[in-house]
C-alpha positions in Angstrom: -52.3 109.6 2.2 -51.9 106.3 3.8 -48.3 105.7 1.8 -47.2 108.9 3.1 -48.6 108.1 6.6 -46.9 104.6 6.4 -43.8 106.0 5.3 -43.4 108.7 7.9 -44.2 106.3 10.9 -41.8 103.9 9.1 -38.7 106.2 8.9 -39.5 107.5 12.2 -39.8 104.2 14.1 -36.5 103.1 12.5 -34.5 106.2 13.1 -35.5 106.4 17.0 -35.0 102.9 17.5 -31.3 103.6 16.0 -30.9 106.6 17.8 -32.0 104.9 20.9 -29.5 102.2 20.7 -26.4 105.2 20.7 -28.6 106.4 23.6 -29.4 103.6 25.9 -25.4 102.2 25.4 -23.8 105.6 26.2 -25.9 106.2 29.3 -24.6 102.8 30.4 -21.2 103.7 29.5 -21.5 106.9 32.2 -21.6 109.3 29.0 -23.2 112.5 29.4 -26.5 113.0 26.4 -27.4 116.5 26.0 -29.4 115.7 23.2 -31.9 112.7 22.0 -33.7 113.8 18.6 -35.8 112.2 15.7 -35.8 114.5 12.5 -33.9 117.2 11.0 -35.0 120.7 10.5 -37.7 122.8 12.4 -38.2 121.7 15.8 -41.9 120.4 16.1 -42.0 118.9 20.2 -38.9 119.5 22.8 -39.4 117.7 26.2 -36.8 117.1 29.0 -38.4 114.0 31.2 -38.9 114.7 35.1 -37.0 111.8 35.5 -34.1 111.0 34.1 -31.3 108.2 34.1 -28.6 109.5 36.9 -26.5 112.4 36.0 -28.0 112.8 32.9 -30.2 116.1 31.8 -31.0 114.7 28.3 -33.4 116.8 26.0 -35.3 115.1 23.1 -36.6 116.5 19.9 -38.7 115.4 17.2 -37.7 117.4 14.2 -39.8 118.4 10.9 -38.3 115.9 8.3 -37.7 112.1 10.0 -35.1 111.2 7.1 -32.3 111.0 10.1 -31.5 111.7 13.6 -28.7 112.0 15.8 -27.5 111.3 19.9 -25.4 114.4 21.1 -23.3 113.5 23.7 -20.8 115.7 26.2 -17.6 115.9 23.7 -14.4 117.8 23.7 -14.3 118.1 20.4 -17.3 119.9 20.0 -17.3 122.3 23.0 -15.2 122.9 26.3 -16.1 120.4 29.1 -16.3 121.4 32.5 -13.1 119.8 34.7 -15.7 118.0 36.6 -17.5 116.4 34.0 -14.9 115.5 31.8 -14.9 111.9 33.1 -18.6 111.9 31.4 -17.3 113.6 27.6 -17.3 110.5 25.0 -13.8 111.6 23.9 -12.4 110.7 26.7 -14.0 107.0 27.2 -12.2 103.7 26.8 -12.0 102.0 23.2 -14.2 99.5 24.3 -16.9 102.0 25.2 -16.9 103.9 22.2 -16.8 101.6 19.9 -19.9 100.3 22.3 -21.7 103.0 21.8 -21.1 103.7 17.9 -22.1 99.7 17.3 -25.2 99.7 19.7 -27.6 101.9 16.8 -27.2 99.3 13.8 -27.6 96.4 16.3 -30.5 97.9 17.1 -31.6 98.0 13.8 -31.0 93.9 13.8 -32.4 93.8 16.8 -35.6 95.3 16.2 -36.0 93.4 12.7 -35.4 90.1 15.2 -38.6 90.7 17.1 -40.6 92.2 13.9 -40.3 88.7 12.7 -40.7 87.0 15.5 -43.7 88.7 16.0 -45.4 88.0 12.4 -44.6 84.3 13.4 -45.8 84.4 17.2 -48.9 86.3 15.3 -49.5 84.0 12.3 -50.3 84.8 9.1 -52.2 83.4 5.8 -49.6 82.5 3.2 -49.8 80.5 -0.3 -49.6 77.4 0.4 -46.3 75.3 -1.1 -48.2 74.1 -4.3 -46.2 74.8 -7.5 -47.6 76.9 -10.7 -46.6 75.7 -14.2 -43.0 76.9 -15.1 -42.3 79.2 -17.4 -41.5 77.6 -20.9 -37.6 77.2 -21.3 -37.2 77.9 -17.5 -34.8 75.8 -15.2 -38.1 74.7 -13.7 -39.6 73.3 -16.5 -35.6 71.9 -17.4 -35.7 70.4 -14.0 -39.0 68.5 -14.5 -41.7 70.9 -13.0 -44.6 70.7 -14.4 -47.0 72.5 -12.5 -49.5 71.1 -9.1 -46.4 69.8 -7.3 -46.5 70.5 -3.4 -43.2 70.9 -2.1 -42.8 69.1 0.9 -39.0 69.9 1.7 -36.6 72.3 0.3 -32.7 73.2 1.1 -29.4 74.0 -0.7 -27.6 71.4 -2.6 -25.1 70.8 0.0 -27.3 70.9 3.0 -30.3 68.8 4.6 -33.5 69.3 3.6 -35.8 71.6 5.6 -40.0 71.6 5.9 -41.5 73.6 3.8 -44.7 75.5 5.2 -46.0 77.9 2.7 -45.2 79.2 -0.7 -43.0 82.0 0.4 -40.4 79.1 2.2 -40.0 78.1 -1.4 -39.6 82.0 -2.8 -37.0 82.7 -0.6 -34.7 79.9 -0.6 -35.0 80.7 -4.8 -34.4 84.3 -4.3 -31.4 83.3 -2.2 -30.0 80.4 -3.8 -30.0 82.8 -7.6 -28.6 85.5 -5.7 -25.4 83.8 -3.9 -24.9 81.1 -6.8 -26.0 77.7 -5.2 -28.1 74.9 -6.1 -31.2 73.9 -4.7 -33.3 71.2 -4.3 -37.0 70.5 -3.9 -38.7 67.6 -2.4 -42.0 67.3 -4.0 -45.0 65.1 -4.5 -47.9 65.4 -6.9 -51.2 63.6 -7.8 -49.4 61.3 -10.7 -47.1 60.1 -8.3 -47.8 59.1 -4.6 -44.2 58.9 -3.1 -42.4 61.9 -2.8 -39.2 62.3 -5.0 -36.8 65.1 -5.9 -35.7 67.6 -8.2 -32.5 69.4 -8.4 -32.7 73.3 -9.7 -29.6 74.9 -10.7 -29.4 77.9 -10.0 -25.5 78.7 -10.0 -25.7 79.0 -13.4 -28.3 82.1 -13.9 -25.5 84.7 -12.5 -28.1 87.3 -11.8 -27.1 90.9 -12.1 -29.6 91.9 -9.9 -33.3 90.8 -8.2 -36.3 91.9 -10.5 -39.1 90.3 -12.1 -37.0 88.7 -15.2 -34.8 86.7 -12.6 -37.5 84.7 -11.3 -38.9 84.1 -15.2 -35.8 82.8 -15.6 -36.0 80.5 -12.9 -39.4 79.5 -13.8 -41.5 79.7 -10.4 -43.4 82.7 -10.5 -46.0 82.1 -8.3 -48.1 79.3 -6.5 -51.1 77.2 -8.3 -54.5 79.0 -9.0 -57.0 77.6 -11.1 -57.7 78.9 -14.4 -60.6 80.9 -13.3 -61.7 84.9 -15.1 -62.0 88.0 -12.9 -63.4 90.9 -13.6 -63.2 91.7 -17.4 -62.4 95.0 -18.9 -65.7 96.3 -20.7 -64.2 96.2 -24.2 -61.2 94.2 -23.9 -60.5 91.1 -26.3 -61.8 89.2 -24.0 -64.9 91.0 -23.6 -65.1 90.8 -27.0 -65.1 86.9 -26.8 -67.4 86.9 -24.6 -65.8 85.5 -22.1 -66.9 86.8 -18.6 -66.1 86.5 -14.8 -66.2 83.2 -13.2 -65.5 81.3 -16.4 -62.9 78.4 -16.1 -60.6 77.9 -19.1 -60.3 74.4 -19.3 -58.2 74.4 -22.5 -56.7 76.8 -25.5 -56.4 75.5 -28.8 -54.5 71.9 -28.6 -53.3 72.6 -24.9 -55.2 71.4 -21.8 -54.7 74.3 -19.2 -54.4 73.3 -15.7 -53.6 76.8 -13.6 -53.9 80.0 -13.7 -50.1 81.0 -14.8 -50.3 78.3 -17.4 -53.2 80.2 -18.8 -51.1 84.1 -18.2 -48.0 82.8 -19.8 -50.4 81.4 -22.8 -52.1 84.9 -23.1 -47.6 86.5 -23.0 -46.7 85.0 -25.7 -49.5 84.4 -28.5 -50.6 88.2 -29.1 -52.4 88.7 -32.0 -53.2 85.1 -32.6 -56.6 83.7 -32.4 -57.5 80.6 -30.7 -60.7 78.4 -29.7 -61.1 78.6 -25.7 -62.8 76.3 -24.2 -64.3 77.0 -20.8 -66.9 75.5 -18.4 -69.7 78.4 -17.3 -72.5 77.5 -14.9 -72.2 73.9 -15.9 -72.2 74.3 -19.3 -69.1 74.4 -21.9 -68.6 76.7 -24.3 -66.0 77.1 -27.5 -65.3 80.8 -27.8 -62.8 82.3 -30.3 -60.3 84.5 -28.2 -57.4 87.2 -29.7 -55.6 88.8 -27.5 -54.3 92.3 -27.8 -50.9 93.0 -28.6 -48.8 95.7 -26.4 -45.2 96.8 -26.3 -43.7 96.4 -23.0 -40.4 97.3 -23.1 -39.4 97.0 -26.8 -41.4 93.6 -26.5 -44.4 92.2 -28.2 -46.8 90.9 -25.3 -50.4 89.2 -25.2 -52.9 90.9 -22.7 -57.0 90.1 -23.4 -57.8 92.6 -20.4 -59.6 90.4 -17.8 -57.6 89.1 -14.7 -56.3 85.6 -15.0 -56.6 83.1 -11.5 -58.4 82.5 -8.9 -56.9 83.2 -5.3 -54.1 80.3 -4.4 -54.7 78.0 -1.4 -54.1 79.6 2.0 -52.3 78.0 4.8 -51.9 79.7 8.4 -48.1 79.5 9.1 -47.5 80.3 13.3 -45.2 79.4 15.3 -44.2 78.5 18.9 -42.5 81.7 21.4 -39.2 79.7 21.2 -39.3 78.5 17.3 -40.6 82.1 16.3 -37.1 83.5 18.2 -35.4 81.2 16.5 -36.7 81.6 12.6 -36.7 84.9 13.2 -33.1 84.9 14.3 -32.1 83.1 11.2 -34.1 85.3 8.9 -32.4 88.7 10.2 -29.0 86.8 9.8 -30.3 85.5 6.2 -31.3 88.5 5.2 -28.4 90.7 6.1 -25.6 88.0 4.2 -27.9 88.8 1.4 -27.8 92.3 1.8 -24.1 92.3 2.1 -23.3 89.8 -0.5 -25.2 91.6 -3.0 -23.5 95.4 -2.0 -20.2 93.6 -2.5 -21.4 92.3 -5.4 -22.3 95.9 -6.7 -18.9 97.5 -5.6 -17.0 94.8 -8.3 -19.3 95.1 -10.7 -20.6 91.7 -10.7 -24.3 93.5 -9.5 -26.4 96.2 -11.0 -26.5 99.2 -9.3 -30.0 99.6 -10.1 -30.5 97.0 -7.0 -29.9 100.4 -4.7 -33.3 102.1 -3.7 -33.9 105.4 -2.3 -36.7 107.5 0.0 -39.0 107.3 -3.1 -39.2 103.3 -3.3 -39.5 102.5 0.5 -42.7 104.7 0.4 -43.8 103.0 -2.4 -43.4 100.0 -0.6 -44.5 101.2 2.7 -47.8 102.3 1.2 -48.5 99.3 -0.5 -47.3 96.7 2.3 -49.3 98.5 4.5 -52.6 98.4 2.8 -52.4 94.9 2.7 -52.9 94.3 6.7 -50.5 95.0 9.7 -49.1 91.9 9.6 -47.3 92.5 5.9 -46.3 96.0 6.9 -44.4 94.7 9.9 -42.6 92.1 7.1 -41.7 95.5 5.4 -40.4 97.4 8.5 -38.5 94.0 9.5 -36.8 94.3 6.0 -36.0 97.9 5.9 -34.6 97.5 9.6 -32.0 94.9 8.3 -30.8 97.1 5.3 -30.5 100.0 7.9 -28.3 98.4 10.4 -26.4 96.7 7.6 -25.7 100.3 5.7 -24.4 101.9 8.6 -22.3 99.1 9.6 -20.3 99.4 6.2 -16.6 101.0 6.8 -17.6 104.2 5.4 -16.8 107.4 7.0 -19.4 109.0 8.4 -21.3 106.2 8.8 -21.2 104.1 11.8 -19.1 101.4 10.5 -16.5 104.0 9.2 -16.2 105.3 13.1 -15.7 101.6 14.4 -12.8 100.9 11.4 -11.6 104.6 12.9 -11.5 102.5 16.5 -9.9 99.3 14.6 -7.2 101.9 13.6 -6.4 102.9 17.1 -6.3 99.2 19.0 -3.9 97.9 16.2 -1.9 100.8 16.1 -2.1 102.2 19.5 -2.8 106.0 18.5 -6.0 107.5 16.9 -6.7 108.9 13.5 -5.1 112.1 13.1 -7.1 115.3 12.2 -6.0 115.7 8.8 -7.0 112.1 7.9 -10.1 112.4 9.7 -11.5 115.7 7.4 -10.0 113.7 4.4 -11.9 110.5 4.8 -15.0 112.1 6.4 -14.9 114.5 2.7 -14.3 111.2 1.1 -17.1 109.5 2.6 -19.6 112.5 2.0 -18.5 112.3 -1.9 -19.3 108.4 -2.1 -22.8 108.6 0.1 -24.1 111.4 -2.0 -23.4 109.6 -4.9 -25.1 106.0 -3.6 -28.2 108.8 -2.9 -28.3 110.2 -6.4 -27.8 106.8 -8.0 -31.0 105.5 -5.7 -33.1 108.4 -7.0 -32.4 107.8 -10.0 -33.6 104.2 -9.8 -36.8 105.2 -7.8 -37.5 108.0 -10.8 -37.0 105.4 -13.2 -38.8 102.3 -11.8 -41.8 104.8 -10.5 -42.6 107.0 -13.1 -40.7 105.0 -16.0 
């Protein structure tokens, strides 16, 4: 119930925000809106406010299904237009103001993500701290010199100044970034064996991603920030209730190898299924020896350890807030981050260079919704930031019957001085159907396939 509750009031909030922008920009312009509405099919609430913006008799509408909405404005091409008010039809507006009015939803869309993320920094919010897990084994972490307990202090692209680093996710998004559009990075860190702070270079150019999962960060090597090497709750007969390991036991070392955090200890448990080893851990002040063989499961046509108790205790906390002005200003940056990503990586899957399982559909984002908003209002605010950015940023794209195909429509007309002709205009707007069904159908396919694969 609550994914579907979070996913409603998700869609919703992001279509009427859209919608508004049309809205709000037209009735500045001095064009006529006949109709504001949220949702498509069966009309659930119709309301025309007692007071309305001059000249205008809007109604709005809150339809049965909030995949979509739409602003219908006073058009010739849609019905006849009183002599008297055809000054108000949209048709007949300057260039400027329609392509005004057409650019005003997605910026809306960037807009609102701007002050979803200023708001989660105004508000403040517990993050990991900056304090570095042990790497993967063969990892360009481990390659770089990573070793696991490092706090990273700075952080920045190769060819550009460091920056402070406040919290563990600082660090997971400059990786995510710097693996996605090809560039080095670098990480200013210290740790307990040495006291001055020193640097170490990751490349990340060379992975070449194909697209953002769970295997491109194993590659990289930083999965997560340090947790100590501390048992959950264990599975009543599990291998590692068959140890006799139990919750609240620190694994202090496997075999010949001293274990130091939590994903040390996960990574261990991957890779050796089947094999048995002598765990040493430290319960109630007392250490015991136990003999431990994890399970083996296939995971994807893979062989993989799992001894069916959770691994790690909760990582350090830090509260990351910021000032009214320095929250603007991150969160500016972050919209602007984010939607280069989101660009870069479309363009990326147009020339092949990018899966096109990276494209999610209705199914995921309620996933996601769901699960962002049971953990606290702050991280589903994070989510609707996110899925605000990708909005704005899909229907800037020149496709017809998108918002960006309208505005390459008004391009067309200021370079050459006359406007598409009708012809073209049922050609492209077919064409552009064709290609947005097929984005839809290959975005189910990958919610189907990641959801119930």
């Amino acid at each position: 119930m609550l994914t579907i509750v979070a996913f409603i009031v998700a869609i919703g909030l992001l279509v009427a925000v859209h919608e508004w922008g049309h809205y709000r920009v037209a009735v500045a312009c001095n064009v006529k809106v006949l109709r504001f509405s949220v949702g498509f099919g069966k009309t659930l609430f119709t309301w025309k406010p007692r007071r309305q913006r001059p000249g205008q008799d809007t109604e709005f509408v809150i339809g049965m299904f909030p995949l979509g909405g739409f602003v219908r404005m006073l058009d010739e091409r849609e019905a006849p237009v009183p002599a008297g008010e055809r000054h108000r039809a949209f048709n007949t507006q300057p260039l400027r103001s329609r392509a005004a009015i057409v650019a005003a939803g997605p910026l809306a869309n960037l807009l609102l993500a701007v002050l979803l993320y200023a708001a989660v920094g105004w508000w403040g919010v517990q993050e990991p701290s900056p304090v570095l897990a042990s790497p993967v084994p063969g990892s360009v972490a481990e390659r770089a010199g990573i070793t696991g307990g490092e706090r990273v202090l700075r952080a920045g692209f190769d060819d550009e100044d460091l920056a402070p680093v406040k919290s563990f996710e600082d660090v997971r998004w400059l990786l995510t970034r710097g693996a996605l559009d090809g560039r080095d990075v670098r990480l200013e860190v210290v740790d307990d064996g040495r006291r001055n702070a020193h640097q170490l270079a990751l490349p990340l150019a060379q992975l070449r991603p194909s697209e953002a999962d769970a295997s491109l960060f194993r590659r990289i090597g930083i999965l997560g920030p340090l947790t100590r090497p501390v048992l959950g709750d264990v599975v009543v007969g599990s291998a590692a209730d068959r140890a006799g390991l139990r919750k609240g036991d620190v694994v202090v070392r496997v075999g010949d190898t001293s274990i130091v955090d939590g994903q040390q200890l996960r990574e261990w448990i991957r890779s050796h299924g089947g094999a048995e080893a002598t765990w040493r851990v430290e319960r109630e002040g007392r250490t015991l020896d136990l003999a431990v063989k994890p399970d083996t499961l296939a995971d994807n046509g893979r062989s993989i350890g799992r001894v069916g108790a959770y691994v790690g205790s909760p990582p350090e906390l830090v509260e990351v807030r910021h000032g009214p002005i320095e929250g603007l200003r991150r969160a500016v940056v972050k919209t602007w981050d984010v939607s280069l990503l989101t660009v870069r990586m479309m363009g990326r899957m147009v020339i092949g260079q990018a899966s096109l399982k990276n494209l999610s559909g209705p199914l995921t984002i309620a996933d996601y919704a769901g699960k962002s908003a049971s953990m606290g209002l702050v991280q589903y605010l994070v989510f609707l930031a996110m899925i605000s950015v990708s909005l704005g940023v899909l229907n800037l794209l020149p496709l017809p019957v998108l918002d960006g195909g309208h505005l390459m429509y008004y391009l067309w007309e200021a370079v050459t001085g006359r406007s598409v002709s009708d012809a073209w205009m049922e050609r492209l707007q077919r064409g552009g159907v064709a290609v947005l069904l097929a984005m839809m159908t290959i975005a189910l396919f990958n919610d189907v396939t990641r959801l119930f694969g």
